[in-house]
KEZA-539083 format. One record per atom (N, C-alpha, C): residue number from 1; x negated, y negated, z negated; atom name. Coordinates in steps of 0.001 Angstrom, whole numbers. Atoms other than C-alpha are relative to their C-alpha. Layout:
% KEZA-539083
<NUM <X Y Z> "CA">
...
% end
This chain:
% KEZA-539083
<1 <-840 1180 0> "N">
<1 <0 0 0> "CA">
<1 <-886 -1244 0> "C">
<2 <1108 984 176> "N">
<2 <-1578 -3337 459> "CA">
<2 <435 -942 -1157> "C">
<3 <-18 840 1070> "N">
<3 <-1690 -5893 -2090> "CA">
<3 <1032 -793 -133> "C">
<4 <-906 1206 185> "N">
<4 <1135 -7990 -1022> "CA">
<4 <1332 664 -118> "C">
<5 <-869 -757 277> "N">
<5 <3441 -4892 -1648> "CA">
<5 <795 -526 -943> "C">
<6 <-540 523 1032> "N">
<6 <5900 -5808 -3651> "CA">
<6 <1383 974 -412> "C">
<7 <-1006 -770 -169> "N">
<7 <8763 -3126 -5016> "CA">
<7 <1381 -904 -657> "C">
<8 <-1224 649 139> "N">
<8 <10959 -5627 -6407> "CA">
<8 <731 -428 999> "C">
<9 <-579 129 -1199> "N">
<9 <11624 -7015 -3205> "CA">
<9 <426 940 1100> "C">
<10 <-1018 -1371 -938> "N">
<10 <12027 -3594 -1327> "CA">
<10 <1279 638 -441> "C">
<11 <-1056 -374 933> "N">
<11 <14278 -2795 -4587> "CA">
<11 <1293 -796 432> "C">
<12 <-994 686 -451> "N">
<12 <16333 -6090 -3707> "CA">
<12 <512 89 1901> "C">
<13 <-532 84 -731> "N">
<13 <16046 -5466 105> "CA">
<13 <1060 1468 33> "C">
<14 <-1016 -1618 -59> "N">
<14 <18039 -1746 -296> "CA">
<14 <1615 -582 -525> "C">
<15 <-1249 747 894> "N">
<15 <20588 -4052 -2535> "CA">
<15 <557 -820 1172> "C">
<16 <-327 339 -1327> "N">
<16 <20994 -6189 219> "CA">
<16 <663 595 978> "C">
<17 <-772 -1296 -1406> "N">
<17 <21495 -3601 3301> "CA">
<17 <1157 -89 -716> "C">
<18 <-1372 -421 432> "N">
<18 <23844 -1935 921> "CA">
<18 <1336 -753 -86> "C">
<19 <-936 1692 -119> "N">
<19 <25703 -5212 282> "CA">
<19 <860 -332 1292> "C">
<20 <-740 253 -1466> "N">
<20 <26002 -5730 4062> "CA">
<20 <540 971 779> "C">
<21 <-892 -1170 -343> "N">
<21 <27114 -2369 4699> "CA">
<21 <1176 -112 -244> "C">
<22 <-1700 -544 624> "N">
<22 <29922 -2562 2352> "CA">
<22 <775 -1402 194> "C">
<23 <-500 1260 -115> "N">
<23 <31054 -6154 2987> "CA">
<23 <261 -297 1403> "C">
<24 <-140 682 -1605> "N">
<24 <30760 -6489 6649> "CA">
<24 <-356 1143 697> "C">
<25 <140 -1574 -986> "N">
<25 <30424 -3043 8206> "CA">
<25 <-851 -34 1252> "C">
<26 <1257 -86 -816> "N">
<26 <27303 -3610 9919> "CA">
<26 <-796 1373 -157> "C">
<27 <718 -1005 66> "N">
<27 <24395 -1540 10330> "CA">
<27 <-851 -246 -1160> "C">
<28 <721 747 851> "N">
<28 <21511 -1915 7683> "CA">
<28 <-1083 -486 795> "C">
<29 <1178 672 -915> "N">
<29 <18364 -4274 8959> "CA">
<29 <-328 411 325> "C">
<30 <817 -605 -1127> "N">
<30 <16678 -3401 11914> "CA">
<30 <-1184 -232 -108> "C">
<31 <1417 384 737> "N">
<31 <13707 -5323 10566> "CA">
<31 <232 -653 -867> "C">
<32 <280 534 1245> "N">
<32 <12325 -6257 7617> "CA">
<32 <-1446 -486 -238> "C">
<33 <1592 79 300> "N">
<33 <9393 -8217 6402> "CA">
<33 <-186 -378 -1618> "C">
<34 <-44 -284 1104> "N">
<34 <8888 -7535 2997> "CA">
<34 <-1212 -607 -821> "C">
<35 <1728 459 -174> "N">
<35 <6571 -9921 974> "CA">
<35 <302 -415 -1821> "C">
<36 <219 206 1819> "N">
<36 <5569 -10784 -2996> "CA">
<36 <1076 -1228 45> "C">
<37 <-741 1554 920> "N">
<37 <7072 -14884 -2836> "CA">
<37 <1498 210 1155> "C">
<38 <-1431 52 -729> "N">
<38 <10039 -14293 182> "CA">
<38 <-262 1134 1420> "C">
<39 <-435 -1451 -1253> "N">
<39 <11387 -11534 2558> "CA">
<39 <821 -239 962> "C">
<40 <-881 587 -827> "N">
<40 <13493 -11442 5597> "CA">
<40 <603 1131 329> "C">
<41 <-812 -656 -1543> "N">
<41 <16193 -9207 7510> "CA">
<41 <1013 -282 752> "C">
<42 <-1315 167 -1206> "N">
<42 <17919 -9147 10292> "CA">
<42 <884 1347 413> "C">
<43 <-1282 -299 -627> "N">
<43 <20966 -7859 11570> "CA">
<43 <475 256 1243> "C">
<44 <-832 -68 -1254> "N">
<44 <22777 -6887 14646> "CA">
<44 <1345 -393 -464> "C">
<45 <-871 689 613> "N">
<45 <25294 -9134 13739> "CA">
<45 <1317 -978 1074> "C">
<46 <-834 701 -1191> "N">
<46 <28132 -11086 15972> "CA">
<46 <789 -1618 195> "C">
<47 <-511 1061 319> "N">
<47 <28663 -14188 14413> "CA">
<47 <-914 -215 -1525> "C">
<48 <593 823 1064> "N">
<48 <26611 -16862 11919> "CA">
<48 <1384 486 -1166> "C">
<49 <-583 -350 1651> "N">
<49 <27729 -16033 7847> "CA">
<49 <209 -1679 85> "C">
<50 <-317 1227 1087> "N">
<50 <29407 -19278 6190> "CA">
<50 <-924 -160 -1652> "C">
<51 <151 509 1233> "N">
<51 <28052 -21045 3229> "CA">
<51 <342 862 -1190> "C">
<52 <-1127 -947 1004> "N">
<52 <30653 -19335 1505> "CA">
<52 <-207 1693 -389> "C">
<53 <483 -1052 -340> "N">
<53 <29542 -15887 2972> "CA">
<53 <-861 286 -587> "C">
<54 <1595 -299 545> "N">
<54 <26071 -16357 1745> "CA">
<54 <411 542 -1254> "C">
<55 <-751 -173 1544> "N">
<55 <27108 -17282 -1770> "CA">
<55 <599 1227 -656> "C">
<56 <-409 -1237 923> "N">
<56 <29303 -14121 -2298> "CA">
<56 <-1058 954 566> "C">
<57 <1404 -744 -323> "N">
<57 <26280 -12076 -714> "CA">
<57 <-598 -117 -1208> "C">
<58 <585 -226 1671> "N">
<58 <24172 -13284 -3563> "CA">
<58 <132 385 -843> "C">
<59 <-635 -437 1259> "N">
<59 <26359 -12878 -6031> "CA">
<59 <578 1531 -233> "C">
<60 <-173 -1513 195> "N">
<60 <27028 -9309 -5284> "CA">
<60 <-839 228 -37> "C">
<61 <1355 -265 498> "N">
<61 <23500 -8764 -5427> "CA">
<61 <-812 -30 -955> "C">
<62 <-229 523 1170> "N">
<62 <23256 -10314 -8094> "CA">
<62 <234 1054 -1355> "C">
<63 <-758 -838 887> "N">
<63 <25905 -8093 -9731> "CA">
<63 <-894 1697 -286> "C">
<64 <601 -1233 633> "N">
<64 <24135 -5011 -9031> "CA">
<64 <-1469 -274 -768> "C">
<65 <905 -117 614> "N">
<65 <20929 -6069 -9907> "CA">
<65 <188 -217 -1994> "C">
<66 <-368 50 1242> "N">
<66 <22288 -7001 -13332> "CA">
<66 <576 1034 -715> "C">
<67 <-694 -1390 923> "N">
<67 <24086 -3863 -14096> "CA">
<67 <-985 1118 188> "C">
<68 <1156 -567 793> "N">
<68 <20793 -2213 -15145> "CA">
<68 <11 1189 704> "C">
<69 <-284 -1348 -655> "N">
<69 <21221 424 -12591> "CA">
<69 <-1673 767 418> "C">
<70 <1248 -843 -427> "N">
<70 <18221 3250 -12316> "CA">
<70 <-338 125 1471> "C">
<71 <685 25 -1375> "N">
<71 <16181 3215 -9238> "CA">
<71 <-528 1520 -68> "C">
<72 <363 -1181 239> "N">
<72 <15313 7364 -8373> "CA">
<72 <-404 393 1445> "C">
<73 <214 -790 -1308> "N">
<73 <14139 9493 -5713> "CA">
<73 <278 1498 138> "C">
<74 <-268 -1423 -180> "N">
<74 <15477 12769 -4480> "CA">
<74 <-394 589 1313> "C">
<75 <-58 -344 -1312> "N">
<75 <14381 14696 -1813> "CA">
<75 <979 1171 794> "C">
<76 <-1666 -418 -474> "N">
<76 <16838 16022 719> "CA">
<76 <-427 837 1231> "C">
<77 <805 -625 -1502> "N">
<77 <16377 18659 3880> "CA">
<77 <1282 -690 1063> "C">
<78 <-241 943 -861> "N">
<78 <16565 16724 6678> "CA">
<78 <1692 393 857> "C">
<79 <-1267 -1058 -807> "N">
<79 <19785 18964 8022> "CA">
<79 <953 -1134 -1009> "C">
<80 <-510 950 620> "N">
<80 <21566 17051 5599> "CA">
<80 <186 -1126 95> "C">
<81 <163 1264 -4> "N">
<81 <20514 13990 5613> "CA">
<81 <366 -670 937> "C">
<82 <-364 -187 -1405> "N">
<82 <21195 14211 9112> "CA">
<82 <1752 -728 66> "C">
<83 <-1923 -388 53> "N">
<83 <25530 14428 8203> "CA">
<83 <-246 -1589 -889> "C">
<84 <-690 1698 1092> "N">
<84 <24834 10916 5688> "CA">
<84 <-379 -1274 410> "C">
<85 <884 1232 33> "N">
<85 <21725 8702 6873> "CA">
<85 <-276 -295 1252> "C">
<86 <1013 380 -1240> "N">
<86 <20577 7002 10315> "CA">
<86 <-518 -11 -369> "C">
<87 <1489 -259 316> "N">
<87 <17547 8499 10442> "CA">
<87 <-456 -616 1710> "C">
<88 <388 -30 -1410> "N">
<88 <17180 7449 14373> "CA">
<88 <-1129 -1252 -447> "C">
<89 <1093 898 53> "N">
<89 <14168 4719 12373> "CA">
<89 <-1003 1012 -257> "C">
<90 <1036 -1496 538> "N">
<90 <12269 8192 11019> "CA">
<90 <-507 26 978> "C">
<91 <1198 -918 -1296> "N">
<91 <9235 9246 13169> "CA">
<91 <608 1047 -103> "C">
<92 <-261 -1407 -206> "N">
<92 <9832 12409 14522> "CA">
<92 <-255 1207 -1330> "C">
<93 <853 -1300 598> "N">
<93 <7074 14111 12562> "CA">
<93 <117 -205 -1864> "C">
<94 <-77 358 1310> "N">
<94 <8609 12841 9214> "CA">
<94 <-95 1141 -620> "C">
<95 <132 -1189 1102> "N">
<95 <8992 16406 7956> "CA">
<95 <1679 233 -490> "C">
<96 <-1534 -748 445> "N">
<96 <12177 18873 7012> "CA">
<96 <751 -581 -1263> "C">
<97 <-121 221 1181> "N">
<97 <12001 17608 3482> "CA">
<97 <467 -2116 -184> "C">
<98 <-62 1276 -422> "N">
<98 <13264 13677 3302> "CA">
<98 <-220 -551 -1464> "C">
<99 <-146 366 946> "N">
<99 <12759 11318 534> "CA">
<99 <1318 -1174 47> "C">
<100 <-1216 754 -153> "N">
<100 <16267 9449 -374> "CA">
<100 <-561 -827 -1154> "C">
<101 <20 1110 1166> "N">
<101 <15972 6512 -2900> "CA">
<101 <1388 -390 -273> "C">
<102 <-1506 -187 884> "N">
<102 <19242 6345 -4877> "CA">
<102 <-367 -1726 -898> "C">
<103 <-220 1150 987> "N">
<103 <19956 2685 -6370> "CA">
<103 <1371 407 -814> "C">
<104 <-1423 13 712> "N">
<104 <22384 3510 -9021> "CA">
<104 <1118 1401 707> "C">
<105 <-1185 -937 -792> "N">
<105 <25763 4904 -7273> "CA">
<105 <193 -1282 1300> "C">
<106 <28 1253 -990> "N">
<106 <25300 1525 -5071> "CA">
<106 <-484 140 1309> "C">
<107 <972 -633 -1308> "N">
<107 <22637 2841 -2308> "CA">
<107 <-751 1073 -166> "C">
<108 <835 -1448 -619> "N">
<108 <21117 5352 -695> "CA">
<108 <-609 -75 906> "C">
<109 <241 -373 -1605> "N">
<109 <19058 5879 2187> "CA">
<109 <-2045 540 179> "C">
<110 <1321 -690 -72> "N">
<110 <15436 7315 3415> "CA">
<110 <-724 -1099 -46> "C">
<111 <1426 620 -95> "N">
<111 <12213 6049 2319> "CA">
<111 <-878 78 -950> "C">
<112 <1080 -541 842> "N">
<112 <8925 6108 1569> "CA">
<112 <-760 -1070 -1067> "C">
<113 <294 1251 419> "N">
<113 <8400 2564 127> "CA">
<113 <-234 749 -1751> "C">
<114 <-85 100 1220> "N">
<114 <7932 1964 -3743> "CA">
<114 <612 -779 -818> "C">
<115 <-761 447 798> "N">
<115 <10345 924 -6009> "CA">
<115 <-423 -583 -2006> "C">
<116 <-391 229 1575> "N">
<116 <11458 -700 -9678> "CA">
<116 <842 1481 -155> "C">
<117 <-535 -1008 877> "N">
<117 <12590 1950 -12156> "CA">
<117 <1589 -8 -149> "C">
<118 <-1172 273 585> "N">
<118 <15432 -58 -12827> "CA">
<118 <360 -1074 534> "C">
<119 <78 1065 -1076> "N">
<119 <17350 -3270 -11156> "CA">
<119 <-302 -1092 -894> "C">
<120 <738 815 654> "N">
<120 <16341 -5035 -14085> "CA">
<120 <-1176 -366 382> "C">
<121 <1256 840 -526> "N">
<121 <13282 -5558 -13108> "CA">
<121 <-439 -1029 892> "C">
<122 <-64 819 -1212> "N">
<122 <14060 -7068 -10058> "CA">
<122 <-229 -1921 -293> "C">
<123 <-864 1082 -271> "N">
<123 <15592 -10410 -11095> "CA">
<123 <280 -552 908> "C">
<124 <-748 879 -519> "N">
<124 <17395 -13234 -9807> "CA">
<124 <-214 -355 1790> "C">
<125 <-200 332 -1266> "N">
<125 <18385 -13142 -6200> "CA">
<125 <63 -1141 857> "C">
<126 <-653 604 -659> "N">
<126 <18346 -15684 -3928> "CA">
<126 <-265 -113 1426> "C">
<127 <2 62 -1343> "N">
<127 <19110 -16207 -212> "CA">
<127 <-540 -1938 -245> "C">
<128 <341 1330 -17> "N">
<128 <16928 -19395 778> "CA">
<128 <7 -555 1328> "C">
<129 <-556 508 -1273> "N">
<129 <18249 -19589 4520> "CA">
<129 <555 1066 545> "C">
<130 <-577 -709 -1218> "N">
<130 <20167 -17759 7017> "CA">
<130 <-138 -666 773> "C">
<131 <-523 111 -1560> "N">
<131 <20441 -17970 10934> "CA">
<131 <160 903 802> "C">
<132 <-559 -683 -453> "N">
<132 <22148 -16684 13232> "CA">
<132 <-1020 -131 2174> "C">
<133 <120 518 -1269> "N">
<133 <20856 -16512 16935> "CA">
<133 <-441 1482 1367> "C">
<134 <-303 -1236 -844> "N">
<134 <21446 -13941 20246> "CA">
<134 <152 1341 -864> "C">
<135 <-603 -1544 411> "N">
<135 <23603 -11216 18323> "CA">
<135 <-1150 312 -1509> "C">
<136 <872 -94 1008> "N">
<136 <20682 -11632 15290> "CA">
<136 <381 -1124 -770> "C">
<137 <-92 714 1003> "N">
<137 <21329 -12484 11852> "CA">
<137 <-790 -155 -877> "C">
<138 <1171 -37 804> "N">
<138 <18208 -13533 9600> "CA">
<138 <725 -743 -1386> "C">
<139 <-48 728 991> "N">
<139 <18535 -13721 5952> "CA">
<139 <-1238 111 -803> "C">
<140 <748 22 474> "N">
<140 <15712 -15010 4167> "CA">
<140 <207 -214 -1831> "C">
<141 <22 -121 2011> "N">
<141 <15253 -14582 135> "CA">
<141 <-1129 391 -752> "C">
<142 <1322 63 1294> "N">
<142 <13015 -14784 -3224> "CA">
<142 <687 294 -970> "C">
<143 <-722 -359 1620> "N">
<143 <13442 -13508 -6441> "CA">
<143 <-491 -640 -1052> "C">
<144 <680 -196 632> "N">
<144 <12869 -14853 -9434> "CA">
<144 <105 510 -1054> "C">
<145 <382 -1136 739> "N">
<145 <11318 -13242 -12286> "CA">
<145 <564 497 -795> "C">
<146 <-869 -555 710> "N">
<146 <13095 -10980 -14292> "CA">
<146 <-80 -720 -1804> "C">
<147 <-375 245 1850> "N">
<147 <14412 -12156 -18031> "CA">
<147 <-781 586 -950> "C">
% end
């Protein structure tokens, strides 16, 4: 991992996806750039978020990160994983065996990243811009430090 790894912010981007999964029945980010002071993803998205939009974004993010939910890893054979997760980002040669990262009962999905224990750790969410532009939605965000 290099130095500018940061698992709070991979912790908050999984919170995120999940967020925009369940709120707006998108896909989860297609990219991500994942960084210690601010992160970004985008979307295949069809229309700019409102003000308003953002706001309850945060604040559901927010919510889970506050309800102290365990961060875990299970691994899963890929036959499976197959019936729950787009895996079409997996290299081929990922291997039968998958690693799932479980936020809570909130998210799920494959990877090999490194996580918080817990969403406590994370703290305080915030989105510090969106834009929207050709069918791409960028939201940029920082956390700060946990209580």
């Amino acid at each position: 991992m290099s130095k500018d790894y940061a698992p709070r912010m991979h912790s908050a981007e999984h919170i995120l996806n999940g967020t925009m999964v369940r709120v707006f029945g998108c896909e989860r980010s297609f990219s991500a750039h994942i960084n210690k002071k601010k992160s970004k993803c985008d979307y295949h998205f069809a229309r700019p978020l409102t003000d308003a939009e953002i706001s309850d974004i945060e604040a559901r993010v927010n919510a889970v990160i506050d309800g102290k939910l365990d961060v875990r890893a299970e691994m899963m054979p890929r036959s499976e994983a197959e019936r729950t997760f787009n895996l079409s980002r997996l290299p081929e040669d990922a291997g039968e065996a998958l690693r799932i990262v479980l936020i809570g009962d909130y998210d799920a999905c494959p990877c090999i990243g490194e996580h918080v224990d817990n969403t406590a750790e994370i703290g305080a969410f915030r989105v510090i811009s969106h834009t929207f532009e050709d069918g791409v939605l960028r939201i940029r965000y920082r956390l700060d430090d946990p209580a």
